[in-house]
One Martini backbone bead per residue (centre of mass of N, CA, C, O) as a GRO file, in nm:
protein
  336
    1UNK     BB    1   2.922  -2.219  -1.913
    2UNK     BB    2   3.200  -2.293  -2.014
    3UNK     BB    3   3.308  -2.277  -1.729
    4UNK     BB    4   3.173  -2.487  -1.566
    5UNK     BB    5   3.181  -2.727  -1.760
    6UNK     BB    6   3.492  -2.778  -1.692
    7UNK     BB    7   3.499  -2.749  -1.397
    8UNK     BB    8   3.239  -3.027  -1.383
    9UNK     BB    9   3.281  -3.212  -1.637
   10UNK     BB   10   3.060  -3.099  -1.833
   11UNK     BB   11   2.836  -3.008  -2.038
   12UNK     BB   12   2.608  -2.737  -2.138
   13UNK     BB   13   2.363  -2.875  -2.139
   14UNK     BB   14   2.380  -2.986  -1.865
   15UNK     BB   15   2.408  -2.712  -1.685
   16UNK     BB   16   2.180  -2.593  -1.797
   17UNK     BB   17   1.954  -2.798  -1.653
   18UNK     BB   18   2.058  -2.761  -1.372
   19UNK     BB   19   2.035  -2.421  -1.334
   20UNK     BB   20   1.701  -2.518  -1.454
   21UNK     BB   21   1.552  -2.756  -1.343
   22UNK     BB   22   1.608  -2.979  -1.543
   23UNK     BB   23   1.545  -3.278  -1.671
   24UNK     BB   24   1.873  -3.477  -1.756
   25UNK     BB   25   2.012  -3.475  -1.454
   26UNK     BB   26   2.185  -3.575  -1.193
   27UNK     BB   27   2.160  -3.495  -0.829
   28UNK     BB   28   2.481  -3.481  -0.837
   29UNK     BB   29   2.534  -3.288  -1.103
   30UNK     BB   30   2.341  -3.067  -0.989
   31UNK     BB   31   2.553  -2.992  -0.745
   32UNK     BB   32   2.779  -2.934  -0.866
   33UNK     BB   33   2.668  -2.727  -1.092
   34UNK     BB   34   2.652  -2.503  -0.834
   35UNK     BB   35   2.917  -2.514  -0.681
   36UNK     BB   36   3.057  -2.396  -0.952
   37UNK     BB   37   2.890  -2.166  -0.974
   38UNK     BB   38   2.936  -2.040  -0.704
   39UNK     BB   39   3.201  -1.979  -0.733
   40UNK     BB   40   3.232  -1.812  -0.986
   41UNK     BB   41   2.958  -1.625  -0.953
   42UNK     BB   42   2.730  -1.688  -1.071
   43UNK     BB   43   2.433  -1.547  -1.267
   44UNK     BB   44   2.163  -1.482  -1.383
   45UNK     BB   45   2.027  -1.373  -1.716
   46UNK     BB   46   1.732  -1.123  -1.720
   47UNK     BB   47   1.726  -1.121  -2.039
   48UNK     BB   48   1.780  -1.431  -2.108
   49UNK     BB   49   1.511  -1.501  -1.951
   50UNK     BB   50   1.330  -1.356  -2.096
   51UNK     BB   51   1.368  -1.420  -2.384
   52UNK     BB   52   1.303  -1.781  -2.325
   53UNK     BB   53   1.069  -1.789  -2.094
   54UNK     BB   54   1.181  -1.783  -1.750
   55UNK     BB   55   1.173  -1.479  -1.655
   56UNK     BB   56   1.274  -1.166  -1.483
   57UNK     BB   57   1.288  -1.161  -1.167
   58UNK     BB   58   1.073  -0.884  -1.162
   59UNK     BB   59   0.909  -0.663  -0.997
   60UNK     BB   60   0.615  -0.442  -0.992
   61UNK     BB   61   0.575  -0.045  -0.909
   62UNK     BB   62   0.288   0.176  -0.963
   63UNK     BB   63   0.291   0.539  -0.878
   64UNK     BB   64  -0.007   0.737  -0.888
   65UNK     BB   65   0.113   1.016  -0.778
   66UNK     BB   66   0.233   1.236  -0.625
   67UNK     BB   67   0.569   1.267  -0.544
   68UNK     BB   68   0.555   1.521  -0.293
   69UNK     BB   69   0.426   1.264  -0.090
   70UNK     BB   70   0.593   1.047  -0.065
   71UNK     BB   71   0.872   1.127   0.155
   72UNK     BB   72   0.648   1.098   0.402
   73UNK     BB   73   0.545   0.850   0.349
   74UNK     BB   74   0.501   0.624   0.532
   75UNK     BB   75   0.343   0.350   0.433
   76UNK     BB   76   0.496   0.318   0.150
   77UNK     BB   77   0.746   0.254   0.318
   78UNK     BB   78   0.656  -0.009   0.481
   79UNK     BB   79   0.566  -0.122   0.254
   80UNK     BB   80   0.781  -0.168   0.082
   81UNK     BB   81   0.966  -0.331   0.288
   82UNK     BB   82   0.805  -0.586   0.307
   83UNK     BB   83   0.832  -0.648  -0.028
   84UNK     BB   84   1.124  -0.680  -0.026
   85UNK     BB   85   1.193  -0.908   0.196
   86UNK     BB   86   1.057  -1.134   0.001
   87UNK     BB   87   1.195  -1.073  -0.253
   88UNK     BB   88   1.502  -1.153  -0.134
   89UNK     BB   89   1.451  -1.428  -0.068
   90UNK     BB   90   1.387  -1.514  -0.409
   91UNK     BB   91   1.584  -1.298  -0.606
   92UNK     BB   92   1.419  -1.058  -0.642
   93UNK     BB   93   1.325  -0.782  -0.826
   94UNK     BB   94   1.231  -0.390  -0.796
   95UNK     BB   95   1.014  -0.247  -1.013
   96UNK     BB   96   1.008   0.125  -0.977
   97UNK     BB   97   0.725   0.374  -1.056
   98UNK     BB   98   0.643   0.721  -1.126
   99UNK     BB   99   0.358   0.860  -1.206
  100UNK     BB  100   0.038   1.090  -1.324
  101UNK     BB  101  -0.153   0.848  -1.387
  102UNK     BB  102  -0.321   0.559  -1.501
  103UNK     BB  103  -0.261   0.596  -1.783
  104UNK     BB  104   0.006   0.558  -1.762
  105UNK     BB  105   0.015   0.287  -1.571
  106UNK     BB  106  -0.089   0.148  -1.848
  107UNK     BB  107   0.173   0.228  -2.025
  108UNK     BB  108   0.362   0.060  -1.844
  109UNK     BB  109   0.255  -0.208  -1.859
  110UNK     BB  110   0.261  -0.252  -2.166
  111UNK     BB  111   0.565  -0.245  -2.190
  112UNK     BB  112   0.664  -0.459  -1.969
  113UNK     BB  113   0.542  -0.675  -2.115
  114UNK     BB  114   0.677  -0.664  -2.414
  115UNK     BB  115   0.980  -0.669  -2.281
  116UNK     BB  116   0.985  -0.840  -2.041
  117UNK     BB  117   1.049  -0.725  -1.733
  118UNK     BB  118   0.814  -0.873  -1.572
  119UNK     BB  119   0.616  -1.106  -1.403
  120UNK     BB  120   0.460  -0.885  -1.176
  121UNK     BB  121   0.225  -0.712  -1.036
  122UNK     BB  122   0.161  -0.409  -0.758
  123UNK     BB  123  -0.128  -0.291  -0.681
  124UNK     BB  124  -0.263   0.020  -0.571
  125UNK     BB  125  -0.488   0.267  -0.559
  126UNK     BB  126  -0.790   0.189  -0.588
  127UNK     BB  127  -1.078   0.239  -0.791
  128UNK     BB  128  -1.424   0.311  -0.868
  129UNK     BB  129  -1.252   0.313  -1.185
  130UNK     BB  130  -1.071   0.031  -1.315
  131UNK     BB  131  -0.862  -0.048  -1.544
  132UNK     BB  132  -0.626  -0.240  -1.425
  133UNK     BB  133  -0.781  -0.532  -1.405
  134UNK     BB  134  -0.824  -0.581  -1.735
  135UNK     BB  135  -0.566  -0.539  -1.850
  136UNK     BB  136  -0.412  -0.728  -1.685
  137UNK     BB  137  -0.581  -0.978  -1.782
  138UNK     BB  138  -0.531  -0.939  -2.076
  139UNK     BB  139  -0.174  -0.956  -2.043
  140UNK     BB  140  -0.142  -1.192  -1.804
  141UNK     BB  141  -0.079  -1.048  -1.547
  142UNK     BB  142   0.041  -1.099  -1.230
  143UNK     BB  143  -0.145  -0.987  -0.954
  144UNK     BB  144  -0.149  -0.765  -0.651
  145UNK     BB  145  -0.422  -0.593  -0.473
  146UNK     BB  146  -0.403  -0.320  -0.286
  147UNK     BB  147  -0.686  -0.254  -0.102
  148UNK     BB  148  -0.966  -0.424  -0.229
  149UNK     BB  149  -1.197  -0.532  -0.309
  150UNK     BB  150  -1.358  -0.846  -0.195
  151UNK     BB  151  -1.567  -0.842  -0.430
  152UNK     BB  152  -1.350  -0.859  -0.653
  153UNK     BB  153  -1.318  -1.073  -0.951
  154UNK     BB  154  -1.012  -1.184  -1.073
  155UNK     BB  155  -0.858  -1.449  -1.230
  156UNK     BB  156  -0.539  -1.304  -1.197
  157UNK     BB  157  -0.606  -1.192  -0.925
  158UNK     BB  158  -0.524  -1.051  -0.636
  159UNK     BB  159  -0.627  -0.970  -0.298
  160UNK     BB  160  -0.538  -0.705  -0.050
  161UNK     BB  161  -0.701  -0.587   0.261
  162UNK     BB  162  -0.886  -0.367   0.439
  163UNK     BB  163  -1.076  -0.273   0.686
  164UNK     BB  164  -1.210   0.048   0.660
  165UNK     BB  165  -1.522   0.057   0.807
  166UNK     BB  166  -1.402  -0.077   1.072
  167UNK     BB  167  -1.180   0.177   1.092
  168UNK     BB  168  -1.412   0.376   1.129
  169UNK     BB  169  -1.634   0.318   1.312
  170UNK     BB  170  -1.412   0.322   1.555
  171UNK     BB  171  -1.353   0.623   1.559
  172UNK     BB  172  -1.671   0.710   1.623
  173UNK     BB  173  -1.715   0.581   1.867
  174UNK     BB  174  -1.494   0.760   2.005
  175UNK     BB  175  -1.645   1.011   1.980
  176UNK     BB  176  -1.876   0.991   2.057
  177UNK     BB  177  -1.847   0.897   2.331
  178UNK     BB  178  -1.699   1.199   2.369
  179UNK     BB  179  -1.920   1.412   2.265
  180UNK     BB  180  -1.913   1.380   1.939
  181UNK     BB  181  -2.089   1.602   1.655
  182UNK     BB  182  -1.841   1.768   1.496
  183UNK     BB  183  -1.722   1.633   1.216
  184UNK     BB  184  -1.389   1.606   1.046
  185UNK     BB  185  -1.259   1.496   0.715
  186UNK     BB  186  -0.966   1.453   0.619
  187UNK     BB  187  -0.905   1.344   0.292
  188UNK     BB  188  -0.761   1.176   0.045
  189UNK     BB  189  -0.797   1.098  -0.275
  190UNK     BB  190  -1.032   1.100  -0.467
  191UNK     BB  191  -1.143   0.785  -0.617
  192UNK     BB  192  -1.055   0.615  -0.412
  193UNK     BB  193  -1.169   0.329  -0.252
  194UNK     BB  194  -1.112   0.384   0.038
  195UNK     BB  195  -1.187   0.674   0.061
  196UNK     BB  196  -1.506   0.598  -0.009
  197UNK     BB  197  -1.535   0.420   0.215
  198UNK     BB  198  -1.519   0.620   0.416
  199UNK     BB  199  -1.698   0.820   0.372
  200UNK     BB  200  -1.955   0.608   0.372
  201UNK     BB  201  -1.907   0.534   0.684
  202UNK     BB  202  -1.950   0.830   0.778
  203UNK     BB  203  -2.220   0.877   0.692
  204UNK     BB  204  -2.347   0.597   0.821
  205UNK     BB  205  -2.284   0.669   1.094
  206UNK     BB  206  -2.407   0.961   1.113
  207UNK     BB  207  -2.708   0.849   1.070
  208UNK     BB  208  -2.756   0.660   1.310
  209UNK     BB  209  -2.712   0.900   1.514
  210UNK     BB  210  -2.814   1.182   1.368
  211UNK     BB  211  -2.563   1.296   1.252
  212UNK     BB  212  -2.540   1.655   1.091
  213UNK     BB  213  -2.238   1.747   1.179
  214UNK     BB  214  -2.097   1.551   0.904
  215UNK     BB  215  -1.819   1.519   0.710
  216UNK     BB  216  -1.620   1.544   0.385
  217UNK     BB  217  -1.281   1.581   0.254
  218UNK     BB  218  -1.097   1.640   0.011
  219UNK     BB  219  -0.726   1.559  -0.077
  220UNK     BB  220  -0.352   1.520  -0.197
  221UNK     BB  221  -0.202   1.453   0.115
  222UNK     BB  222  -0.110   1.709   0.190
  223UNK     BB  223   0.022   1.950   0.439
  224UNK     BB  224  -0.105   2.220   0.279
  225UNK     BB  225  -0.358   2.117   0.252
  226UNK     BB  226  -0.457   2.002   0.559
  227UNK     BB  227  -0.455   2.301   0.671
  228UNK     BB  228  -0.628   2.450   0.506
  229UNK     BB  229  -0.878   2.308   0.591
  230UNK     BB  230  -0.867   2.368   0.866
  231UNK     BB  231  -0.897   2.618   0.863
  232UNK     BB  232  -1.189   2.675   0.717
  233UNK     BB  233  -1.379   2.499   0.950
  234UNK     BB  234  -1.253   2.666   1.216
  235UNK     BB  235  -1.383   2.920   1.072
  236UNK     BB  236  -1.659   2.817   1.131
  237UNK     BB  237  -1.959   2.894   1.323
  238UNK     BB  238  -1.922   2.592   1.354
  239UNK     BB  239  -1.675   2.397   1.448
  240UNK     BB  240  -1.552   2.154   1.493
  241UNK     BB  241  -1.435   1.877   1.771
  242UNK     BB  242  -1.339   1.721   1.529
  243UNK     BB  243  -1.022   1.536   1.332
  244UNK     BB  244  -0.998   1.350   1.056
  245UNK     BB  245  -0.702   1.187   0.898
  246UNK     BB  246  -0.577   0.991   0.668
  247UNK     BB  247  -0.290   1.095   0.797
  248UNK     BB  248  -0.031   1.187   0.979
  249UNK     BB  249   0.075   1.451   0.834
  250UNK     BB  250  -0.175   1.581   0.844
  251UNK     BB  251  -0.235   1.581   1.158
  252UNK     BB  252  -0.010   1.764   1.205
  253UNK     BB  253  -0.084   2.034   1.024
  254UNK     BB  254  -0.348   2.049   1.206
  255UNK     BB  255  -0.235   2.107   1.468
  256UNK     BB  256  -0.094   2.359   1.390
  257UNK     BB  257  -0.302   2.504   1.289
  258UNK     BB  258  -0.500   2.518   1.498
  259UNK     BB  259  -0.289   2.668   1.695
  260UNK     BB  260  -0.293   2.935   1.494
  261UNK     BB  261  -0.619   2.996   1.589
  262UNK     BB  262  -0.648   2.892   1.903
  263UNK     BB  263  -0.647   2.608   1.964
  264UNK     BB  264  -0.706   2.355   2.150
  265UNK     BB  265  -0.506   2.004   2.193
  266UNK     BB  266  -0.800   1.848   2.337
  267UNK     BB  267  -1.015   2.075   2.414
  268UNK     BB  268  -1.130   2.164   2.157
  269UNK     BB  269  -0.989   1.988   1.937
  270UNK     BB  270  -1.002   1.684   1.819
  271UNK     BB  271  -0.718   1.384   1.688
  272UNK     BB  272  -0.715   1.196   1.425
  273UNK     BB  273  -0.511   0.926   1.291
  274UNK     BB  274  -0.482   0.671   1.031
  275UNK     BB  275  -0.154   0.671   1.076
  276UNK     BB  276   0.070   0.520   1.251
  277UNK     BB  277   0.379   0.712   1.349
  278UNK     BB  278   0.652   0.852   1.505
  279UNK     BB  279   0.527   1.126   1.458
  280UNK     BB  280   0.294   1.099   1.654
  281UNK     BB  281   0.538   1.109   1.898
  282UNK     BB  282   0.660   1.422   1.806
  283UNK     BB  283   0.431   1.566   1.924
  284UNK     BB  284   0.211   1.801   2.029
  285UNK     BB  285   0.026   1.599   2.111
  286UNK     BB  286  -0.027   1.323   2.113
  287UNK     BB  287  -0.166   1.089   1.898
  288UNK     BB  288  -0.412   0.941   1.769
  289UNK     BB  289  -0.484   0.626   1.612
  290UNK     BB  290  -0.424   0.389   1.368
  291UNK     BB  291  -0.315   0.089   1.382
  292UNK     BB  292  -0.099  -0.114   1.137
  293UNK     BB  293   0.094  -0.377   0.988
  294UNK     BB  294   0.269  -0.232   0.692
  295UNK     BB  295   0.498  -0.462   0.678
  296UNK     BB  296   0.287  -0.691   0.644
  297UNK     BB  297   0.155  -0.590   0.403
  298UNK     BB  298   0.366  -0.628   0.222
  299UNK     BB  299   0.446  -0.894   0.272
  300UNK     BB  300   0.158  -1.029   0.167
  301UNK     BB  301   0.156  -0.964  -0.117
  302UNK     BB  302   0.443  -1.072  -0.175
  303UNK     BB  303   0.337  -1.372  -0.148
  304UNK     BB  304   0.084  -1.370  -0.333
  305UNK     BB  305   0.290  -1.319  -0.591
  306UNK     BB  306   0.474  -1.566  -0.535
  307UNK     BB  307   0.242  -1.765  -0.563
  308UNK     BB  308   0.150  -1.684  -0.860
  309UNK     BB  309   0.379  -1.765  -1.006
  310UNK     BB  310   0.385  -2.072  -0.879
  311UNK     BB  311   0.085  -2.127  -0.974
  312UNK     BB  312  -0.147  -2.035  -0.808
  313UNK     BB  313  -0.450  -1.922  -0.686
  314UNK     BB  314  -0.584  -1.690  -0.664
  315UNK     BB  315  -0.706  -1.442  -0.393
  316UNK     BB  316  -0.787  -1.353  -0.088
  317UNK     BB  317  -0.693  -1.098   0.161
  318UNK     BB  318  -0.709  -1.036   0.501
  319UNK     BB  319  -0.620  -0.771   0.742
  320UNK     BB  320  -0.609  -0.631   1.006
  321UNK     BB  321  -0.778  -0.409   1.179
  322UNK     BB  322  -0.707  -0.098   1.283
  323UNK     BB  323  -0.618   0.051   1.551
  324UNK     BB  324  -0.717   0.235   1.839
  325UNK     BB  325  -0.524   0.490   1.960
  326UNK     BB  326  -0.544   0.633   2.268
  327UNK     BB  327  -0.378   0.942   2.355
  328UNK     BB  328  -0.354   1.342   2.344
  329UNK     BB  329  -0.585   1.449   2.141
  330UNK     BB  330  -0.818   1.315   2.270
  331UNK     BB  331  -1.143   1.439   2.400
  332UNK     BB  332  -1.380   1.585   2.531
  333UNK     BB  333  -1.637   1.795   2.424
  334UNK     BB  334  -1.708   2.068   2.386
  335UNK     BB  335  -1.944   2.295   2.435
  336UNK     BB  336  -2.124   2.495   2.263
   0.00000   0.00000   0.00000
């Protein structure tokens, strides 16, 4: 500051004023010392805003999840840069932590709160009972959930969600109609909200139709679970003729087991991957996906939640519903 303030021939307390934005110096002065400021290359201390109550410049990002299964993980990978991408147009930074965990992920947010790490988190993976969105608004810390349930309401907390229900409801309609009536869903990790409501959506699909050789699966999202289970499922005396994957990697790992056990994919049992993603494009056959534009999803939480940095209020929003592409994964379904 000292070095700014000689060289823009103001005091240091005007340099404070104009670089923190607050009045008490003219808009003539507080250009000289922004413009003197970028010469030298100053940039704020991360620290030193945090210890003033200016903010830490920094959102937070944390994911209790496998570790090993996250490298692999379209989704995850087009979320971060969607996050990315908003959060450089504000010269924010992204503090990423991958925990064991809830209960960890709750002693992180505790911890950068005290230390005063991040101005807000983006909070992933909502529970069936999430102690994060209470604690959080305890903490006072602004946050937005991605993939909430849009009736759940704290007041410092935005919601960002995808209809989970309508985009599995699509994917029955379509197996349905190709005259799918054994259908078998290998879901990621019980427990996530998205997650019970597919499998919610998928019972409810299948009562109303009347069928009754329809389950769910839960795995840990690993393409080693995805296999493992596709193979238990099509070694029973009735088969599935369909099997609905909750990501691309298990439906790869699935048409693999499947065809190592003899099934032709798609004469004797149909593909459907959750997420679409280049892998989808890589194997024979071309999977059937659900597809939705998840660098956008990105996008969009991380809008919310610089806006509620700006002090804007609380938001519920919602994102396209995942389109069914499909592709030579599925077709009409075997007689029994």
């Amino acid at each position: 500051m000292k070095d700014i303030a000689r060289h823009a021939g103001v005091s240091q307390s005007a340099v404070s004023f104009a670089l923190n934005g607050r009045a008490g110096v003219s808009e003539e002065t507080r250009e000289r010392v922004r413009q003197v400021a970028e010469e030298l290359g100053w940039r704020p201390s991360t620290a030193a805003r945090a210890l003033s109550g200016e903010g830490a410049a920094t959102v937070g990002f944390v994911l209790a999840r496998p570790a090993d299964t996250l490298g692999v993980d379209s989704f995850f990978l087009q979320l971060v840069s969607g996050i990315q991408e908003v959060l450089a147009e504000r010269h924010l930074g992204l503090l990423f932590q991958v925990v064991e965990d809830v209960a960890d992920e709750c002693a992180v947010y505790r911890r950068w709160w005290a230390e005063h790490r991040v101005d807000g988190v983006l909070v992933v993976d909502p529970r069936t009972d999430d102690p994060r969105p209470d604690l959080l608004d305890e903490l006072g810390l602004p946050a937005v959930v991605i993939g909430g349930a849009p009736e759940e309401r704290h007041p410092g907390l935005s919601t960002v969600w995808a209809d989970d229900a309508g985009a599995m409801a699509s994917v029955v309609d379509g197996l349905h109609a190709l005259g799918h009536r054994r259908i078998v869903h290998i879901a990621g990790l019980s427990g996530l909200a998205h997650t019970e409501r597919r499998i919610r959506t998928l019972a409810a699909e299948a009562a109303r139709r009347g069928l009754t050789e329809v389950q769910s699966v839960t795995t840990d999202y690993s393409d080693a679970a995805a296999a493992a289970v596709t193979r238990r499922v099509l070694r029973a005396d009735a088969p599935p003729t369909a099997l609905i994957y909750d990501n691309d990697v298990m439906a790869v790992a699935g048409v693999a087991a499947a065809t190592e056990l003899g099934f032709s994919v798609p004469a004797e049992v149909s593909v459907v991957a959750w997420e679409d993603s280049a892998l989808c494009r890589m194997v024979k056959p071309w999977l059937s996906a659900l597809s939705r534009d998840s660098v956008e999803f990105g996008r969009t939480a991380a809008r919310e939640l610089t806006a509620l940095l700006d002090g804007g209020p609380a938001r519920t929003v919602r994102v396209p519903v995942p389109r069914l592409i499909e592709r030579d994964s599925t077709g009409v379904a075997r007689r029994s």
